[in-house]
N, C-alpha and C positions, 0 to 999 in steps of 0.2 A: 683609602677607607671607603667601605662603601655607604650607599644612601641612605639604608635604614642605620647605621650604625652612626652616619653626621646626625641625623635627627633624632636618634635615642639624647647624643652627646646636648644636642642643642635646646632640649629638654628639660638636664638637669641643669644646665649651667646656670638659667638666670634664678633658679630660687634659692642655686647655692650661693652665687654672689650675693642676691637678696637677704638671705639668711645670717651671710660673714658679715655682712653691712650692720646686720639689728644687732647680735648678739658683742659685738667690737661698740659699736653705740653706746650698747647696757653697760659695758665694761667701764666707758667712760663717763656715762649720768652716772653709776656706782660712786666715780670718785669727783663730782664735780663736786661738792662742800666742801671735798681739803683742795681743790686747785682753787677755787675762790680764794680760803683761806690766804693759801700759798701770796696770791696777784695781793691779797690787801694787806697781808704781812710785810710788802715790799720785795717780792720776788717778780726778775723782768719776766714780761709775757711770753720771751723769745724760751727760756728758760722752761716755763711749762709750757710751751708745745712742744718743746722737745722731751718733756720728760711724757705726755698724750703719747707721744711717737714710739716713743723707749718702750712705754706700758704695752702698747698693740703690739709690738713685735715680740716682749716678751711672752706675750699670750697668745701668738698664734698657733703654739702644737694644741693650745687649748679650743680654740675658736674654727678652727677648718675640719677639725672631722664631724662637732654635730653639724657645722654648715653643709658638707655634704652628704650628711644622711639626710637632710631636709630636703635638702636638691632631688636624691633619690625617690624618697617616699610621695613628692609633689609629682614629679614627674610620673613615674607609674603611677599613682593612685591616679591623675587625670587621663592617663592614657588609657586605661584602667576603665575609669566610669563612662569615658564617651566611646566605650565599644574600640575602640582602635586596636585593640591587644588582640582581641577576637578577631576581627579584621586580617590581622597580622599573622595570627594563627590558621584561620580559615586558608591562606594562601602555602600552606605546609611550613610554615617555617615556626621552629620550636620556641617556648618561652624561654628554654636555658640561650637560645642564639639572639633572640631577642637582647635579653641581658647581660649579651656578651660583651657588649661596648660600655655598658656602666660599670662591668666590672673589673676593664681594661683601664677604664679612667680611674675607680677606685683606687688600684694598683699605684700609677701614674701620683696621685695626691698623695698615696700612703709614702712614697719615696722621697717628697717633696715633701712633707712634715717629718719625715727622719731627717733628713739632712735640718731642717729647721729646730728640731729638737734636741738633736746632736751642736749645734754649731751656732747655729741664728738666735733660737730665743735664748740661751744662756745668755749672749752678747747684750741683749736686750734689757735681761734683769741687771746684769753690772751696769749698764750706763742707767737703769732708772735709780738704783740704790746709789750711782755714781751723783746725780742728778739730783735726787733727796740731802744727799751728805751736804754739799755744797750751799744747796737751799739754805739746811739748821743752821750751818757753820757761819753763814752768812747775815743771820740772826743776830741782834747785838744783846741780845737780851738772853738769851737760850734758855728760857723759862723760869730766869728768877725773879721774885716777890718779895714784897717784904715780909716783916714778920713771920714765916717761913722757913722754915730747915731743909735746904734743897742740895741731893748728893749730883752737884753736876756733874762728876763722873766719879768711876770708884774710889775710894778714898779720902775724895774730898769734896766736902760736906760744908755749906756757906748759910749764913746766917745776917739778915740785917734788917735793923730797926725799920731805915723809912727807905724812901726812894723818891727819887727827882729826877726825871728824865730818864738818859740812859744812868745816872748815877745812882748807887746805891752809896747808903751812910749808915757809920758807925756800923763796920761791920764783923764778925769773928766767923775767919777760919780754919776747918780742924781738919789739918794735912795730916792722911794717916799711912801714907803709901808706903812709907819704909815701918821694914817691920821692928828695926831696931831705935826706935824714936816718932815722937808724937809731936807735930809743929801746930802749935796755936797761932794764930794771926789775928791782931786787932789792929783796923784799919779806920779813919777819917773817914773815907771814902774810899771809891771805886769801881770800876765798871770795865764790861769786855768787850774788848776789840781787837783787831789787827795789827799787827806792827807791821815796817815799812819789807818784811820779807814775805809777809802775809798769813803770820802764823796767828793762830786765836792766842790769846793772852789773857790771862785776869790782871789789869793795871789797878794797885793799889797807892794810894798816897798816904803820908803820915802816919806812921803806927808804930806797932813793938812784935817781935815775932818771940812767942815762949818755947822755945826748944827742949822739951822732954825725953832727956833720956831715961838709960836702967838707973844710975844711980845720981844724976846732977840734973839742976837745971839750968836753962843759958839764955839770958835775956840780949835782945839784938833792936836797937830803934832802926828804923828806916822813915827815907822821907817819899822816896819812890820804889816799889818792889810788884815784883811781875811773876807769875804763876804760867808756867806754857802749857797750853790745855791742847795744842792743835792735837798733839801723836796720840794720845790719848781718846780723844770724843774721834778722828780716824780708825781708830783700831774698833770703836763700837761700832760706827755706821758701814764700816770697807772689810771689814773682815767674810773673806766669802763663803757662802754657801751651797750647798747640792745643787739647787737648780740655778746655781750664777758661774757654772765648771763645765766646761766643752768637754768633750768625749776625751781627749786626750789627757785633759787636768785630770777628769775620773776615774782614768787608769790609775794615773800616776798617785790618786789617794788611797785607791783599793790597794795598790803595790804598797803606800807606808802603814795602811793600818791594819794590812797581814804579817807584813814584818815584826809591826810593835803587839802582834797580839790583840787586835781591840776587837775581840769578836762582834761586839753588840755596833760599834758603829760600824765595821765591816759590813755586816750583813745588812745595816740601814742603807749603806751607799750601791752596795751591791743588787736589790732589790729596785732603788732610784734608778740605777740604770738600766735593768730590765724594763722596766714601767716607759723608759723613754723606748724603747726598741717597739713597745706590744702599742702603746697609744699611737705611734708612728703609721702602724697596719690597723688602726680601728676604722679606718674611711673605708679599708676595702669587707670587713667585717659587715659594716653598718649597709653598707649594700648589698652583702650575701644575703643578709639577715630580711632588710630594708625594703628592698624589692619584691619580694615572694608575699610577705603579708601585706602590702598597699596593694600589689594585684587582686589580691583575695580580698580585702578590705575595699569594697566599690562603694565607695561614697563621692558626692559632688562636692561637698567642702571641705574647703581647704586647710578650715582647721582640723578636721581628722586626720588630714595625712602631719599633722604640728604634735597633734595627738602622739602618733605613734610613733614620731620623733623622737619626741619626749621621752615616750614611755621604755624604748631601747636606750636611750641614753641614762637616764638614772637608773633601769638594769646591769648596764654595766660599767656605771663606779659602784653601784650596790656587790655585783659580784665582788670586783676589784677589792673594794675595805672589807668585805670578811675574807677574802682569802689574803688580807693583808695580815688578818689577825691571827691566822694558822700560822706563818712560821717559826715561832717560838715553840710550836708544836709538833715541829717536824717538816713542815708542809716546804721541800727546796724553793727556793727566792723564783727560781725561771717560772718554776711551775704556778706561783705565788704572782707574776706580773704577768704573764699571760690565759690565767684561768679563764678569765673573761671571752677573750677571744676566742679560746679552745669550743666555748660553752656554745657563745653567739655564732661560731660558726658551724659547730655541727646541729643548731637545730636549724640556722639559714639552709643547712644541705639537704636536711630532712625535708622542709617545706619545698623546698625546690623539686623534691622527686616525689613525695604526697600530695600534697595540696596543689602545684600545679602543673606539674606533668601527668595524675593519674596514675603513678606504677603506685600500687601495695607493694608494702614493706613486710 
């Protein structure tokens, strides 16, 4: 490598780490009221740092491309105002060879958030949601009240006078899960926990269960009776989603829900995975783009080159959601997750060969 191309490099690097450093930060002041929560709810410490940990990872395709458009735009915009550029050019050597080593690195990070995007942050989001589930589940209360009508999960719907601790009294509930019968439950007491395999449980003491069929009814007393709630409140919090599915799970959804027909979530999944390919190559975009206007843009502070960070960066998720909204309209999904890119980088190329090379167009 050669010597202008180590110090282009060296450049960008500290305002891009600088930048992944603040914007990973925000991510986590954003959620520190629920990791409080979490620590005085009685979740261990070790527990939420690793769900801090879970969270950064799964939002790194998020957090490293504007960090390296900042990288860029600091860099040339200061190289930029203290004459250096000119400097550089005075000695014959071009702005595009200048920018060749940012754009080499560009490259370089865009491959290194595909592979992240593809593989690493899905991993990320499953173990945060993995992370969260355990948290609730762990919960001995999972948000019941008294006097209250509260559907802990589907079908079944709980109701009680008062509450003592973890006990809840005199309570009725109405199990509506099978569709051929309706179980009423009045219970003494009761409260949820763990049994000794570790499954969540509603433990009831003392009651009568009214069994509602189509045409009978069937009274049942009990002195101890248990409600298994684990597979169930699992099935809501584990059940995965788009962005918790590595590249190969993705296929293999696109593959069942062309088979079954499901055009409308086809096309949802199918568009997700573009979006993960096109934000993969926004680092090297954002320096096509990036570079040319902080050269032209010769200012001494540092927040104008934060400026036009910014201002390319909500450019193109603003491209991105309305060409998200054409394809119900025709607009193909590729065309649909990489619009942005297409847009930002053919005016990067434009400014590269008008603005500062000089050739008319």
């Amino acid at each position: 490598m050669k010597t202008l191309d180590k110090y282009i490099i060296k450049e960008i690097i500290p305002p891009f780490i600088g930048a992944f450093c603040i914007i990973s930060f925000t991510l986590i002041i954003g959620k520190i009221v629920d990791l409080i929560t979490l620590i005085l709810g009685g979740a261990s410490p070790i527990k939420v740092i690793a769900l801090v940990i879970a969270v950064l990872t799964a939002s790194l395709g998020f957090s490293i491309p504007p960090s390296f458009l900042v990288g860029c735009t600091v860099a040339f915009g200061r190289l930029s105002s203290d004459m250096e550029i000119t400097a550089i050019k005075s000695l014959g050597i071009s702005v595009r060879r200048i920018a060749m080593a940012a754009l080499a690195l560009g490259f370089f990070v865009s491959i290194i958030v595909l592979i992240v995007n593809l593989f690493i942050a899905p991993v990320g989001s499953k173990i945060t949601k993995g992370i969260i589930t355990d948290i609730i589940l762990s919960q001995k209360e999972l948000g019941l009240e008294a006097r209250n009508f509260t559907e802990l999960i589907k079908g079944i719907t709980i109701y009680a006078k008062e509450k003592e601790g973890d006990w809840l009294k005199n309570i009725m509930v109405f199990d509506m899960r099978s569709k051929n019968k309706t179980n009423i439950i009045e219970a003494e007491k009761g409260k949820i926990k763990r049994d000794k395999s570790g499954n969540i449980v509603f433990y009831l003491k003392n009651g009568r269960i009214v069994v509602q069929g189509k045409k009978h009814l069937q009274f049942l007393n009990f002195k101890k009776y248990t409600i298994s709630l684990t597979a169930s409140l699992e099935d809501i919090f584990r059940k995965p989603v788009k962005r918790e599915l590595t590249f190969p799970e993705l296929i293999k959804r696109l593959k069942k829900e062309k088979m079954r027909k499901e055009k409308e979530h086809y096309m949802d999944t199918l568009v997700h995975l573009y979006k993960r390919f096109a934000l993969a190559f926004s680092p090297l975009v954002f320096a096509l783009i990036g570079i040319p206007i902080s050269i032209g843009f010769q200012r001494k502070e540092k927040w104008a080159s934060f400026l036009i960070s910014l201002s390319l960066f909500m450019a193109y998720f603003g491209i991105l959601s309305f060409s998200q909204r054409l394809i119900y309209q025709g607009l193909p999904p590729f065309i649909s997750a990489w619009l942005p890119n297409i847009i930002l980088s053919l005016l990067g190329i434009l400014l590269f060969i008008k603005k500062i090379e000089g050739v008319s167009l």
